[in-house]
Each structure stands twice: as C-alpha cells, then as structure tokens.
Biopython code that builds the backbone (N, CA, C, O; Angstrom):
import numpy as np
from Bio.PDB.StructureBuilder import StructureBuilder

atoms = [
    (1, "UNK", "N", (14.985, -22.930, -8.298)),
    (1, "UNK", "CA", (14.359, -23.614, -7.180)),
    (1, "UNK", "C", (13.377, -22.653, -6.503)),
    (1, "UNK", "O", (13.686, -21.466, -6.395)),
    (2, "UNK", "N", (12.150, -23.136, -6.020)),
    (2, "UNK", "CA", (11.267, -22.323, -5.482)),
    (2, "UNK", "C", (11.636, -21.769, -4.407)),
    (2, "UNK", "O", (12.612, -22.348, -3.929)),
    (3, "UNK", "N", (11.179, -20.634, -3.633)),
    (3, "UNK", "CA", (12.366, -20.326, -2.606)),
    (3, "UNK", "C", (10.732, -19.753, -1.619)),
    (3, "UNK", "O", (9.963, -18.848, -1.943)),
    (4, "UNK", "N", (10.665, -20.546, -0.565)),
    (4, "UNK", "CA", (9.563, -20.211, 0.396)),
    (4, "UNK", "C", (9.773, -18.995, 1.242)),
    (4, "UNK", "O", (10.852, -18.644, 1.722)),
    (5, "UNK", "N", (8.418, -18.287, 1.394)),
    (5, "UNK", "CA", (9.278, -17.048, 2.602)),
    (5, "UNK", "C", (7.815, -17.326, 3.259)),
    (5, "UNK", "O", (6.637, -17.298, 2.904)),
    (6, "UNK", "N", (8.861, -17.713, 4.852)),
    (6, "UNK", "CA", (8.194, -18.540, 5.989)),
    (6, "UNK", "C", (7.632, -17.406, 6.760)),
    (6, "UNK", "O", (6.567, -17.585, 7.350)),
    (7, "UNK", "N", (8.273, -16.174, 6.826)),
    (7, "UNK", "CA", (7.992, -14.763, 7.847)),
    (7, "UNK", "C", (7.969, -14.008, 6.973)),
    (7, "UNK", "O", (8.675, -14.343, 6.022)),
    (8, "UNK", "N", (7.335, -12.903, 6.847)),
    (8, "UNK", "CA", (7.245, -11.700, 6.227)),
    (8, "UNK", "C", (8.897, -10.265, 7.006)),
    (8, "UNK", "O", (9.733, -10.511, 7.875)),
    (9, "UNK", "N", (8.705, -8.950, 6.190)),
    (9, "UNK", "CA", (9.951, -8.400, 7.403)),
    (9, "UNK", "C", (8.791, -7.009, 7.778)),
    (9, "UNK", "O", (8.335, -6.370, 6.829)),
    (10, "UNK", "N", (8.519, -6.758, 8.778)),
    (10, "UNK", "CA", (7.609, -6.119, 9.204)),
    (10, "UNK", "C", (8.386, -4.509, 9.365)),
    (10, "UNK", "O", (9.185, -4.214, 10.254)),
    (11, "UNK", "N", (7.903, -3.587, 8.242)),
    (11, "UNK", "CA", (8.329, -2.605, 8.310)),
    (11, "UNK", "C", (7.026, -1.486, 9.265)),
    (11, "UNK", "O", (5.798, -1.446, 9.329)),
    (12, "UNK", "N", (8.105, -0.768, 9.832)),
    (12, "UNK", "CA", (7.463, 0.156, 10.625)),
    (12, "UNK", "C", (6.870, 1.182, 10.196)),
    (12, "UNK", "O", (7.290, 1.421, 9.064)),
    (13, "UNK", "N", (5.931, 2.080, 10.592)),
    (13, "UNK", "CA", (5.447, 3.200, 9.821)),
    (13, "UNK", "C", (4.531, 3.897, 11.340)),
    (13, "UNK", "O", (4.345, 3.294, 12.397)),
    (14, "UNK", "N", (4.077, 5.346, 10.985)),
    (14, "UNK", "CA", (3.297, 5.814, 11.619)),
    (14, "UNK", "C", (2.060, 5.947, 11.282)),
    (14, "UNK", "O", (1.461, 6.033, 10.210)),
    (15, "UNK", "N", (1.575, 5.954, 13.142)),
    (15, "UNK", "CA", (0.140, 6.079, 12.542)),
    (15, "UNK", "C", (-0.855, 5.273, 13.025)),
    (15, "UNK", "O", (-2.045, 5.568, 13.134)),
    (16, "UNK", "N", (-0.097, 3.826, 13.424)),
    (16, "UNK", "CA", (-0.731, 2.414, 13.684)),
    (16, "UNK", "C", (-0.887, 1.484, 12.551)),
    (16, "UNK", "O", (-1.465, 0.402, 12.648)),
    (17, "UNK", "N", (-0.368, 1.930, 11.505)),
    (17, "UNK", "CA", (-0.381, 0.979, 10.549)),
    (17, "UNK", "C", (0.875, 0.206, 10.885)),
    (17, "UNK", "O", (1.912, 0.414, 11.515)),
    (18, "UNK", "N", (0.033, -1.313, 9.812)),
    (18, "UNK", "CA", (1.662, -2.240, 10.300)),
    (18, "UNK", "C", (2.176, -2.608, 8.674)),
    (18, "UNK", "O", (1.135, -2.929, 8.101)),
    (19, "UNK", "N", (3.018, -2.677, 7.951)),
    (19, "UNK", "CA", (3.301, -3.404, 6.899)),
    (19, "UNK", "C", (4.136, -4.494, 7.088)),
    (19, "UNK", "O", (5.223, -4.439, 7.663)),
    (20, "UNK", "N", (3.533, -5.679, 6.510)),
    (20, "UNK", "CA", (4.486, -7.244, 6.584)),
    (20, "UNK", "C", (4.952, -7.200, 4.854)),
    (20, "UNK", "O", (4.244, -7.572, 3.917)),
    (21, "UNK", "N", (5.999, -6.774, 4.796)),
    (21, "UNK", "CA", (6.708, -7.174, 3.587)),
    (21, "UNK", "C", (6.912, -8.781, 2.943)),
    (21, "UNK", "O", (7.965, -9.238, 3.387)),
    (22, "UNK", "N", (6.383, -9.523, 2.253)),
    (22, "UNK", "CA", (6.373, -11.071, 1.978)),
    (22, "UNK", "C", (7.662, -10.669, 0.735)),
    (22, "UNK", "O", (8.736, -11.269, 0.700)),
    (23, "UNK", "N", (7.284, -9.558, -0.217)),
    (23, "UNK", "CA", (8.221, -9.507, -1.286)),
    (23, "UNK", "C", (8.694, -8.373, -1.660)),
    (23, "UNK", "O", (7.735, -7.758, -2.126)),
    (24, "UNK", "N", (9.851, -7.584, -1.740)),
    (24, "UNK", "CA", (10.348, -6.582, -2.187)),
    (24, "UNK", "C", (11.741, -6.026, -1.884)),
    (24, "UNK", "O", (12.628, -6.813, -1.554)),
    (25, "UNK", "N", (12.030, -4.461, -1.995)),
    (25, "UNK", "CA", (12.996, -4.761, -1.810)),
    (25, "UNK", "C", (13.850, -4.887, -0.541)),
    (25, "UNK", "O", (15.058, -5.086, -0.407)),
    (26, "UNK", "N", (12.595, -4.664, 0.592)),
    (26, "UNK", "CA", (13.469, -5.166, 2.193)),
    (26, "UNK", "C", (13.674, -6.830, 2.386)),
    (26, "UNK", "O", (14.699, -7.422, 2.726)),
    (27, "UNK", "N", (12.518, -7.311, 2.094)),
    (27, "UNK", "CA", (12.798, -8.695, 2.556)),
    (27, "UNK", "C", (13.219, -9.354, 1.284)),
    (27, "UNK", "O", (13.168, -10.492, 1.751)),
    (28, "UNK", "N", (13.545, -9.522, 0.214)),
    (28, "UNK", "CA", (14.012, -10.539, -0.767)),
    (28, "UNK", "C", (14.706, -9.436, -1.972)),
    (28, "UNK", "O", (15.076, -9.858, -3.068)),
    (29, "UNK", "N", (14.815, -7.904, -1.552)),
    (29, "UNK", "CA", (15.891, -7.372, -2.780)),
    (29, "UNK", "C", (15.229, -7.021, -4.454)),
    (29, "UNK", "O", (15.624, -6.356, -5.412)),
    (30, "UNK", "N", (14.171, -7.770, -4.195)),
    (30, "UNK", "CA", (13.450, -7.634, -5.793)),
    (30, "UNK", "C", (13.102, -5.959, -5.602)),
    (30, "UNK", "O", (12.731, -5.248, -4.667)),
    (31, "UNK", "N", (13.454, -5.754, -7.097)),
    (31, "UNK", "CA", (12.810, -4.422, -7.196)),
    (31, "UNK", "C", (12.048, -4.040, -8.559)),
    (31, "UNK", "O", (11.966, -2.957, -9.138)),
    (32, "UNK", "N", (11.683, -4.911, -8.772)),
    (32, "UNK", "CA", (10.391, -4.811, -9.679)),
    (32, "UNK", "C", (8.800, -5.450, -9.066)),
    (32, "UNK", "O", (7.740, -5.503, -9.690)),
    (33, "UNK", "N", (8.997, -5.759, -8.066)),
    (33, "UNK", "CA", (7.855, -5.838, -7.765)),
    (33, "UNK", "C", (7.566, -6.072, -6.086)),
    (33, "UNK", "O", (8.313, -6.846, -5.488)),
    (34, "UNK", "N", (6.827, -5.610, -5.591)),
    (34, "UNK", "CA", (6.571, -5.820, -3.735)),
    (34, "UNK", "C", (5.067, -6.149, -3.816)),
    (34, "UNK", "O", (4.141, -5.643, -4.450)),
    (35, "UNK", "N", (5.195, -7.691, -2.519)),
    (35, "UNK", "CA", (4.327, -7.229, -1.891)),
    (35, "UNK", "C", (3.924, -7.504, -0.630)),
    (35, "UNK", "O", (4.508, -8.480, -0.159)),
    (36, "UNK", "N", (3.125, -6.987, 0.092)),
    (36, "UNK", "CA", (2.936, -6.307, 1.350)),
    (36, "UNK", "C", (1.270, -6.909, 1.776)),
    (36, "UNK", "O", (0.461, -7.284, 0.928)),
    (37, "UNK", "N", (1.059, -6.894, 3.011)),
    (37, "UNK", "CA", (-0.138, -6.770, 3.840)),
    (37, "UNK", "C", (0.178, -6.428, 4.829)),
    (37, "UNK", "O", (1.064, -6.717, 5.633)),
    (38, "UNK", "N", (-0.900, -5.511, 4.740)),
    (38, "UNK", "CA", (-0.927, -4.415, 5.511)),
    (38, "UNK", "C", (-2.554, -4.020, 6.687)),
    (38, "UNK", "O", (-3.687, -3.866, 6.232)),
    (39, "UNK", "N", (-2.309, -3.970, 7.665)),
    (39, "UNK", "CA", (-3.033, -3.015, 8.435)),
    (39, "UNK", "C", (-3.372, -2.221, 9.163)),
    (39, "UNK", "O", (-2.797, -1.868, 10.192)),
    (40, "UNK", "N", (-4.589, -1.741, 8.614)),
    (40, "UNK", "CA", (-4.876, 0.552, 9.014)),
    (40, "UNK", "C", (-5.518, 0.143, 9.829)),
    (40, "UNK", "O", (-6.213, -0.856, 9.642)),
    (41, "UNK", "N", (-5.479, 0.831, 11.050)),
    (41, "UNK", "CA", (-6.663, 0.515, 11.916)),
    (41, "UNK", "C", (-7.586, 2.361, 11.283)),
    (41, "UNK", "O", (-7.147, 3.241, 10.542)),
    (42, "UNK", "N", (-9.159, 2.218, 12.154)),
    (42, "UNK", "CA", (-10.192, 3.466, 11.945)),
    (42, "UNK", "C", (-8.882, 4.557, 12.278)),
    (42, "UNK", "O", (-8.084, 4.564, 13.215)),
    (43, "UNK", "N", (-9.002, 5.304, 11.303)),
    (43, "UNK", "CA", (-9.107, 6.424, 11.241)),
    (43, "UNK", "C", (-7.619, 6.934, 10.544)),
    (43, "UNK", "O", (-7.287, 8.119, 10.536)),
    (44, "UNK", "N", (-6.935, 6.034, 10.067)),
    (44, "UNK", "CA", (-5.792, 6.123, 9.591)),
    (44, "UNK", "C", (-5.749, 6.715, 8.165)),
    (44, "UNK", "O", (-6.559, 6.484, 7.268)),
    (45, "UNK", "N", (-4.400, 7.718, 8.095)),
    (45, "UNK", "CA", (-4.048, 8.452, 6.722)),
    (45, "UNK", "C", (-2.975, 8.509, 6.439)),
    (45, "UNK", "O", (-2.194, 8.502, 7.390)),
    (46, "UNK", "N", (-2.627, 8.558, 5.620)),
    (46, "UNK", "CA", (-0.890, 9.052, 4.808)),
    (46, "UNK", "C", (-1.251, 10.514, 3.886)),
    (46, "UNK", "O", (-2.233, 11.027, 3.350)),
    (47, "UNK", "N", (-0.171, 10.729, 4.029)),
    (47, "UNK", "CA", (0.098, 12.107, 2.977)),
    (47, "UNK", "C", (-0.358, 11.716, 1.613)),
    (47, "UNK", "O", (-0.148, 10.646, 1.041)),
    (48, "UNK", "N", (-1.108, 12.901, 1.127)),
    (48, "UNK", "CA", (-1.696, 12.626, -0.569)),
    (48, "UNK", "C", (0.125, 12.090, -1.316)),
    (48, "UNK", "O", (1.174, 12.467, -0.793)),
    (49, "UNK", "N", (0.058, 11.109, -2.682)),
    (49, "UNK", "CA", (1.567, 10.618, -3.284)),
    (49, "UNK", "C", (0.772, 10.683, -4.688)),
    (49, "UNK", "O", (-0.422, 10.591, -4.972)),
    (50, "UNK", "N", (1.710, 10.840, -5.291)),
    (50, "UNK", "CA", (1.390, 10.703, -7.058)),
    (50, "UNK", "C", (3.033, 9.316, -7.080)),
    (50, "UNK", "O", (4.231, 9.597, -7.128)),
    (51, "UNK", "N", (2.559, 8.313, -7.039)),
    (51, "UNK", "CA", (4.345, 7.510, -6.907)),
    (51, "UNK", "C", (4.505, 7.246, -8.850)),
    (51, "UNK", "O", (3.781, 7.210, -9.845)),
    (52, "UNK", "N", (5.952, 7.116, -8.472)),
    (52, "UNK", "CA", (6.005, 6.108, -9.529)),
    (52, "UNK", "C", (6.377, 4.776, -10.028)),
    (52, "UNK", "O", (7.275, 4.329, -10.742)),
    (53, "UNK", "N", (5.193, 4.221, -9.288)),
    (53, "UNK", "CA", (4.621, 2.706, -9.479)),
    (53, "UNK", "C", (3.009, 2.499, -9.620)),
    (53, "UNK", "O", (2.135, 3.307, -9.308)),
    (54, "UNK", "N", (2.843, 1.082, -10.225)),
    (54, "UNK", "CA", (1.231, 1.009, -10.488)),
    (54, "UNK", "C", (1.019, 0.415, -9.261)),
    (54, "UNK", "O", (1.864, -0.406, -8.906)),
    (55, "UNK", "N", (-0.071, 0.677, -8.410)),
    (55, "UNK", "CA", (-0.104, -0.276, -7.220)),
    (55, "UNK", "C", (-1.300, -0.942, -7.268)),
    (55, "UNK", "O", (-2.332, -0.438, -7.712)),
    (56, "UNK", "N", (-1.186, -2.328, -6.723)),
    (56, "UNK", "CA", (-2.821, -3.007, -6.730)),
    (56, "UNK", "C", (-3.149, -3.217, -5.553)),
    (56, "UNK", "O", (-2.228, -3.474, -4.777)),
    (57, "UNK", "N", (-4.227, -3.191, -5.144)),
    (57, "UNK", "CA", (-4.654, -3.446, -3.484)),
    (57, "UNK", "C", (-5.751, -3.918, -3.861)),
    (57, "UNK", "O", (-6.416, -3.607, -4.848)),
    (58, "UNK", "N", (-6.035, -4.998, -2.742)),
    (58, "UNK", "CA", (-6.874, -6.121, -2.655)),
    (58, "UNK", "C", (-7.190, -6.373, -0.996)),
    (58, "UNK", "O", (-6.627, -6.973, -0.080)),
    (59, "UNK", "N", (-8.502, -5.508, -1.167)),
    (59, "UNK", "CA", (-9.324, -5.368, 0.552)),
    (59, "UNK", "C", (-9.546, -6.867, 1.099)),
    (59, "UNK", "O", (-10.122, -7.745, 0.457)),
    (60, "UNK", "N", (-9.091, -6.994, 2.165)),
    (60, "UNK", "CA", (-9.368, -8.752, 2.899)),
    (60, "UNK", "C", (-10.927, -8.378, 3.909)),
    (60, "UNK", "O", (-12.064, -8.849, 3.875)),
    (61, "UNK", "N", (-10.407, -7.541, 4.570)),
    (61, "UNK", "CA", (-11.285, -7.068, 5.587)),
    (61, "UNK", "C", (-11.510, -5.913, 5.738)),
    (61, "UNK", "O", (-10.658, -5.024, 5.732)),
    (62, "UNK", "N", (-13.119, -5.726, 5.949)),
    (62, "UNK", "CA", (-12.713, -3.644, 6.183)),
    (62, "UNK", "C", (-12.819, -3.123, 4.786)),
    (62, "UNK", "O", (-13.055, -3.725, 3.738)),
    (63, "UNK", "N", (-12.529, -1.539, 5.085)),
    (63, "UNK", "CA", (-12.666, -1.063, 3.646)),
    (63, "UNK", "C", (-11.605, 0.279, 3.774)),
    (63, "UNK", "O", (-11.620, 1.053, 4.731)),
    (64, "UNK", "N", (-10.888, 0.361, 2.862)),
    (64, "UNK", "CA", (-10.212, 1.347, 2.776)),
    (64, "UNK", "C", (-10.830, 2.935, 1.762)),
    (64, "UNK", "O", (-11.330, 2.589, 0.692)),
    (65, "UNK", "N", (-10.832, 3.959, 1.913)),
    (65, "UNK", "CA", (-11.162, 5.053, 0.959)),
    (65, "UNK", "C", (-9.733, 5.415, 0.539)),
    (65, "UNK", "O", (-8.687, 5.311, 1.179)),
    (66, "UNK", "N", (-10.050, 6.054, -1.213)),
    (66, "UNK", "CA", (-8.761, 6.024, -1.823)),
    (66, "UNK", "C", (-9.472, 7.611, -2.636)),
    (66, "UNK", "O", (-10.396, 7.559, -3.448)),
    (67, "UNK", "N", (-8.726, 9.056, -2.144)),
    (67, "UNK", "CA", (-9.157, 10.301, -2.645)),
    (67, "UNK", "C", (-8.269, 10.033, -3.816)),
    (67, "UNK", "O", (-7.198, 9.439, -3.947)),
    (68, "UNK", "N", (-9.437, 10.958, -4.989)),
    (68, "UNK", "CA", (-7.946, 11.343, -6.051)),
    (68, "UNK", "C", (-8.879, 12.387, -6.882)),
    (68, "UNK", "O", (-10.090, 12.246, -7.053)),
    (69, "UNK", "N", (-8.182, 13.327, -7.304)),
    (69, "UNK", "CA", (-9.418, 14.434, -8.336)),
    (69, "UNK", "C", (-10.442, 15.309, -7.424)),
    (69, "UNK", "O", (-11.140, 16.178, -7.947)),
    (70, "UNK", "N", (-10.476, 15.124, -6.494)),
    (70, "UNK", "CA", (-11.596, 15.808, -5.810)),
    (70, "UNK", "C", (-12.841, 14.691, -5.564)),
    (70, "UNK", "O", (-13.983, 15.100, -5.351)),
    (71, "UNK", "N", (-12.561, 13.399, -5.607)),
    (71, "UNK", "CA", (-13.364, 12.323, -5.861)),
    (71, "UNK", "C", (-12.793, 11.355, -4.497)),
    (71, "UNK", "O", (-11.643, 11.262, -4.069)),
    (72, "UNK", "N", (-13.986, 10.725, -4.034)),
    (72, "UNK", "CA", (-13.274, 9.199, -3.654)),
    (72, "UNK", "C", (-13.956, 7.691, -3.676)),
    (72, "UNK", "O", (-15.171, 7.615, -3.860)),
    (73, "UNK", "N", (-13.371, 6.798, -3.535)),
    (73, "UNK", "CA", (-13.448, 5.463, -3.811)),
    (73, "UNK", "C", (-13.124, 4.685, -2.529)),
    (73, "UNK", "O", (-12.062, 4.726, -1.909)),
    (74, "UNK", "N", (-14.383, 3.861, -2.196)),
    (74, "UNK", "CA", (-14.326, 3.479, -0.820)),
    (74, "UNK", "C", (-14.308, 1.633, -1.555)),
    (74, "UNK", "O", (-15.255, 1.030, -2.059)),
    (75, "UNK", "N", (-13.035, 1.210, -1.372)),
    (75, "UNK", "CA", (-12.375, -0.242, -1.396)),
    (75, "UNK", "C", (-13.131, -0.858, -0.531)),
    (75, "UNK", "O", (-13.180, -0.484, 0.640)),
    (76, "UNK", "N", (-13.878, -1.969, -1.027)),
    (76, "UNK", "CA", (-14.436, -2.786, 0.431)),
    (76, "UNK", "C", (-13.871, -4.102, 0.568)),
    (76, "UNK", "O", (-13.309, -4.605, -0.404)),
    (77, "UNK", "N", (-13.935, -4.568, 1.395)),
    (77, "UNK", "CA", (-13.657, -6.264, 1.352)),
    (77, "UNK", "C", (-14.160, -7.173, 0.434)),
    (77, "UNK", "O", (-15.353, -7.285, 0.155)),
    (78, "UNK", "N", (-13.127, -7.912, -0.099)),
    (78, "UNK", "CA", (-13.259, -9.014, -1.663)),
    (78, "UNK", "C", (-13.341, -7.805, -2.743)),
    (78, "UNK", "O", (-13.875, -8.118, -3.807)),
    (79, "UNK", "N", (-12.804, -6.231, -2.594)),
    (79, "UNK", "CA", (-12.578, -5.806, -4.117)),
    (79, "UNK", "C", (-11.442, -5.546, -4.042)),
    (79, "UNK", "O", (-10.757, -5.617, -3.022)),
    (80, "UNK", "N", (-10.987, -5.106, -5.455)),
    (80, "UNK", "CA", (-9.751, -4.447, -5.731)),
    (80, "UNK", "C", (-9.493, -3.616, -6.141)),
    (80, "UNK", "O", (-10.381, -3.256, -6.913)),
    (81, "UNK", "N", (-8.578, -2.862, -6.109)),
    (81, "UNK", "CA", (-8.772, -0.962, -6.926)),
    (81, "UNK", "C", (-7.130, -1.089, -7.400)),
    (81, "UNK", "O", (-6.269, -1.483, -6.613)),
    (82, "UNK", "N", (-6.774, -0.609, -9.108)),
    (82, "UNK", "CA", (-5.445, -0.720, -9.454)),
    (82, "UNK", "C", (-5.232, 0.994, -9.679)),
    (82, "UNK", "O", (-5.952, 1.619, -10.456)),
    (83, "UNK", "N", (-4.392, 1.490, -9.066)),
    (83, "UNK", "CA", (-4.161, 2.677, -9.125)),
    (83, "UNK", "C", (-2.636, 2.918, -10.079)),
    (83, "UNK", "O", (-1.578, 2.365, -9.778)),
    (84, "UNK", "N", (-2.807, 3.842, -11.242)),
    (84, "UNK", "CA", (-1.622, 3.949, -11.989)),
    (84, "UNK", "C", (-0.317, 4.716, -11.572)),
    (84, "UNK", "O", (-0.612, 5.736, -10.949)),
    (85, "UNK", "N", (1.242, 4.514, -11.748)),
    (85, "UNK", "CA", (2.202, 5.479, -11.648)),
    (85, "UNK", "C", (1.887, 6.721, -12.011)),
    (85, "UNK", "O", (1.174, 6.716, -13.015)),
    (86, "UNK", "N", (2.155, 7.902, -11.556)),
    (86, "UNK", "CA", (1.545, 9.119, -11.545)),
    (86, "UNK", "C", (0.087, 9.884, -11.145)),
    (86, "UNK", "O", (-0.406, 10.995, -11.339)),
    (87, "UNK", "N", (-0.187, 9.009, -10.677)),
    (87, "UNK", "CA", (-2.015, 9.372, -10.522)),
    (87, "UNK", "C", (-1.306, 9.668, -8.758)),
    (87, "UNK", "O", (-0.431, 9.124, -8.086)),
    (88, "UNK", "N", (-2.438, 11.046, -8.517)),
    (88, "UNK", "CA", (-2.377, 11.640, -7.465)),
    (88, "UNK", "C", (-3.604, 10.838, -6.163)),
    (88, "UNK", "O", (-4.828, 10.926, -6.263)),
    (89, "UNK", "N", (-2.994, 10.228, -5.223)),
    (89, "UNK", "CA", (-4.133, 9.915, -4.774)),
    (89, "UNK", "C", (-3.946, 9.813, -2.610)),
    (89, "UNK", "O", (-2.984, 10.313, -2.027)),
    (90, "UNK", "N", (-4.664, 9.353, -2.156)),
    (90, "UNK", "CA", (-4.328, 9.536, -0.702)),
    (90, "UNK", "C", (-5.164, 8.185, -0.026)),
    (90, "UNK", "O", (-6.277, 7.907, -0.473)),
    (91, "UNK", "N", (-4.809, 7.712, 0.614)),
    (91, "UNK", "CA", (-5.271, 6.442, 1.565)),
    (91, "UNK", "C", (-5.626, 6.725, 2.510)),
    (91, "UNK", "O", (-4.897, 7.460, 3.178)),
    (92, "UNK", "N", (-6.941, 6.290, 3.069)),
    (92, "UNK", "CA", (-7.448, 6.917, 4.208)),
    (92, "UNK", "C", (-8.262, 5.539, 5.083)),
    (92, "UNK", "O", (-8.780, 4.922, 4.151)),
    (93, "UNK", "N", (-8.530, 4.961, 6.078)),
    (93, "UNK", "CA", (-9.786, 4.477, 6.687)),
    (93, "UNK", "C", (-10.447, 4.977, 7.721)),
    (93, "UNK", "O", (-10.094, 5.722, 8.635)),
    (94, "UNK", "N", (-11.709, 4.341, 7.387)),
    (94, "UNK", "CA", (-12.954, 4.847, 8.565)),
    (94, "UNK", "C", (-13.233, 3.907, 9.353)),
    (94, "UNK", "O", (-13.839, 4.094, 10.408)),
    (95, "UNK", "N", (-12.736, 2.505, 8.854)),
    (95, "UNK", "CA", (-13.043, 1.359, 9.908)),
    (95, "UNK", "C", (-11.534, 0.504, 9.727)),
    (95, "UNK", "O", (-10.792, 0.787, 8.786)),
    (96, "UNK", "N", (-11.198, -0.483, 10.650)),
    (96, "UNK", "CA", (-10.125, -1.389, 10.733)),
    (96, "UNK", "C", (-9.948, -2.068, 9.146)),
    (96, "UNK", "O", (-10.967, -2.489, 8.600)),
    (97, "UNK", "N", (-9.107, -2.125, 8.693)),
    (97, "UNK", "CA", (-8.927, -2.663, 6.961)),
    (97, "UNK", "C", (-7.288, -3.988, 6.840)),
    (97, "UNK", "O", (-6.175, -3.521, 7.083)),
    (98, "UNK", "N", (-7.382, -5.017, 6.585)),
    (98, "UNK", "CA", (-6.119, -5.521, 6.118)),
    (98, "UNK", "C", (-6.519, -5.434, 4.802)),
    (98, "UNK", "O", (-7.675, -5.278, 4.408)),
    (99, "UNK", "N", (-5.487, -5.544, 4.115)),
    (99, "UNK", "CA", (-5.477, -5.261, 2.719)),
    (99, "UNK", "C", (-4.079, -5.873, 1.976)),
    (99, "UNK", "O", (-3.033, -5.753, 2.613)),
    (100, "UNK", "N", (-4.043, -6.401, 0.902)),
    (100, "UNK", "CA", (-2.530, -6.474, 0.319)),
    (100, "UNK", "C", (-2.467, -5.556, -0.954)),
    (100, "UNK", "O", (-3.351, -5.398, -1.796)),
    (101, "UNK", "N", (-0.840, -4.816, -0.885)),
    (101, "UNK", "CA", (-0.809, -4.150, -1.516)),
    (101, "UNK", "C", (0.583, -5.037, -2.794)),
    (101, "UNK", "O", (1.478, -5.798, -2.426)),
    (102, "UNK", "N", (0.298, -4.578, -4.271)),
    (102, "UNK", "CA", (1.356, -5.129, -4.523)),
    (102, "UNK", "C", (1.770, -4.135, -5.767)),
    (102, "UNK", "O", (0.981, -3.967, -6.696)),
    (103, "UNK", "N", (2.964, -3.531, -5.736)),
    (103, "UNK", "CA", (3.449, -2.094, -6.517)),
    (103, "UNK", "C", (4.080, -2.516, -7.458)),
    (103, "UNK", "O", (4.868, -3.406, -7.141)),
    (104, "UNK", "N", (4.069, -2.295, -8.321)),
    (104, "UNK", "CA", (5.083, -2.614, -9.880)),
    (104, "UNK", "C", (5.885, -1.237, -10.545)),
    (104, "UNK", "O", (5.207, -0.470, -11.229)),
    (105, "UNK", "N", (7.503, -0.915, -10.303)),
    (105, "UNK", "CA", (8.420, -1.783, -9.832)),
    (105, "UNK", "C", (7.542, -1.859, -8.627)),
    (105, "UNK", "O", (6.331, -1.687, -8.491)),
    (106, "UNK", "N", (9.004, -2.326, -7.347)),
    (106, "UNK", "CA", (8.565, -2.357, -6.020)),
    (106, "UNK", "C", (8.616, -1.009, -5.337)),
    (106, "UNK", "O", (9.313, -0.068, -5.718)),
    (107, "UNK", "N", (7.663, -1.008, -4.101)),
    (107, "UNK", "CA", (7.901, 0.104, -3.315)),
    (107, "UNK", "C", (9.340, 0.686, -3.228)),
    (107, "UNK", "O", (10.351, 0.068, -3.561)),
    (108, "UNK", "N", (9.311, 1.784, -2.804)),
    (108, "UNK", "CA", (10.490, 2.492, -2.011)),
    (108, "UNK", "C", (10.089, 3.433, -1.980)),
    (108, "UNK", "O", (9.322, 3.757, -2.887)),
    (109, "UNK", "N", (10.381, 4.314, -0.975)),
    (109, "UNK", "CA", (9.994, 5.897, 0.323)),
    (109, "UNK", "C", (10.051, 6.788, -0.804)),
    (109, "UNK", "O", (9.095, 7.549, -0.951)),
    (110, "UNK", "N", (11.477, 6.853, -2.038)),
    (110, "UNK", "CA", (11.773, 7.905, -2.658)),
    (110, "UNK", "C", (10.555, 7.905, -3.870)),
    (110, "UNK", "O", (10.329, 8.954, -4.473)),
    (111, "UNK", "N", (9.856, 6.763, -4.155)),
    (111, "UNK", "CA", (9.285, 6.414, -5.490)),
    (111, "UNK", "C", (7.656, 6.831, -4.924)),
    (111, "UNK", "O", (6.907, 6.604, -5.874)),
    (112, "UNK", "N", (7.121, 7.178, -4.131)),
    (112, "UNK", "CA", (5.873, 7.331, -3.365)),
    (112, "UNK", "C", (5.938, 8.801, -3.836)),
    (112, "UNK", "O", (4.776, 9.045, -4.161)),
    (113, "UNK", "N", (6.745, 10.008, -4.063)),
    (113, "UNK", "CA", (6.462, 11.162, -4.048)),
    (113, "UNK", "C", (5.234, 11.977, -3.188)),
    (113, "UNK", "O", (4.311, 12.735, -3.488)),
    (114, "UNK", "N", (5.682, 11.471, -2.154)),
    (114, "UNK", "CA", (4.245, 11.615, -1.011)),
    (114, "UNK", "C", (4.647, 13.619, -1.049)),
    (114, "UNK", "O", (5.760, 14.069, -1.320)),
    (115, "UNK", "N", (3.663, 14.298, -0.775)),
    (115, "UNK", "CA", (3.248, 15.448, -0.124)),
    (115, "UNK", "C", (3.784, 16.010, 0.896)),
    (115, "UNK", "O", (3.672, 17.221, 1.085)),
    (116, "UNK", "N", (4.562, 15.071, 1.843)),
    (116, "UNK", "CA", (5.522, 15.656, 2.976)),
    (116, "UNK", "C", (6.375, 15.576, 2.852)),
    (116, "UNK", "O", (7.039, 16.027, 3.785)),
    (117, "UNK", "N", (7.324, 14.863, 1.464)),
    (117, "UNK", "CA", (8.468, 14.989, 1.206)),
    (117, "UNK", "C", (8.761, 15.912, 0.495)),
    (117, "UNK", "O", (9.973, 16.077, 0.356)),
    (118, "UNK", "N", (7.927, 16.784, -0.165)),
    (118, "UNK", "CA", (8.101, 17.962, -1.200)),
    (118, "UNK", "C", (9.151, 18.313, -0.805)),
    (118, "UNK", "O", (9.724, 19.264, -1.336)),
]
sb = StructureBuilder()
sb.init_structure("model")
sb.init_model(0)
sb.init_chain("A")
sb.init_seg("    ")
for serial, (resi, resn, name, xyz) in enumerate(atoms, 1):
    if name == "N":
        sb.init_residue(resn, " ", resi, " ")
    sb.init_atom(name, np.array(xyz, "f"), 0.0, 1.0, " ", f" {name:<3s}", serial, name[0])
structure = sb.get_structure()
C-alpha cells in the first residue's frame, strides 16, 4: 500500500541550515536511501566529507558551490550535481539555496566521514 508522508522530520544542524527529512533513516527507517530538502542560507559551510554514499542534489533556488580536488562547482537553480561514495568534497553557499538532497544508502552522521570527526 502506498504510504503518504504528510510532514517531513526536521533535523537540526548548525549553522542556519535546516534539513526536512521526507525519507530516511529518521523519519521512515529506510536505510538505503534518504531524502531531504534542505536550506543554506549566504554564507553557509560544513566540514570538507569523503562519505560513503553517492549523493544527488538538485538546486530549487539559489546556488550552492561544491569544492573537491582543489576545484569548484557552483550548482545553480534547475541543475543537478551527483557526487560519488568516496569522493572528497565540501558544501558551501554564497547566496540563500533550497536544494534536495538524496544519498544512496541513506544518510547517517557516521557515513559522512566529515573532517571534524577525524
């Protein structure tokens, strides 16, 4: 049976970012796949992560920059950027961005291998 999800579960984070979880493993337990919308307001960053998941993000509004290699890639609104498990990379904006993100498996804190958890 199809199973509707009427509210998202709005996980907290720093920074001013907001994440609305629609699928994963906070709000529905799946753990092969999440996904999320999310928004950075200007000037927002996270710690460089090499995770291990493929993640896809899909800019609504705004544009997100995505470092990796000594390189970066500025996501704009109506594109998409698929970033692979193991690839080293860092999330950054310069202007307000919603975006959906969707990770294969699903997210989790331990699977991000972010830079401040070393």
């Amino acid at each position: 049976m199809p199973e509707l999800i009427s509210e998202p579960t709005m996980i907290p984070v720093p920074g001013g970012k907001s994440i609305a979880e629609y699928v994963g493993r906070v709000k529905t337990g799946d753990s092969d796949v999440s996904i999320a919308v999310m928004h950075a307001p200007a000037g927002w960053s996270e710690p460089a992560q090499a995770p291990n998941f493929d993640e896809f993000t899909i800019v609504i509004t705004g544009s997100i920059d995505v470092e990796h290699d000594g390189d970066t890639i500025t996501v704009g609104a109506g594109q998409a950027l698929i970033t692979r498990a193991g690839e080293k990379v860092r999330y950054l904006t310069r202007e307000d961005a919603h975006y959906v993100a969707i990770c294969v498996p699903a997210f989790a804190p331990e699977l991000a291998n972010r830079d401040d958890e070393a």
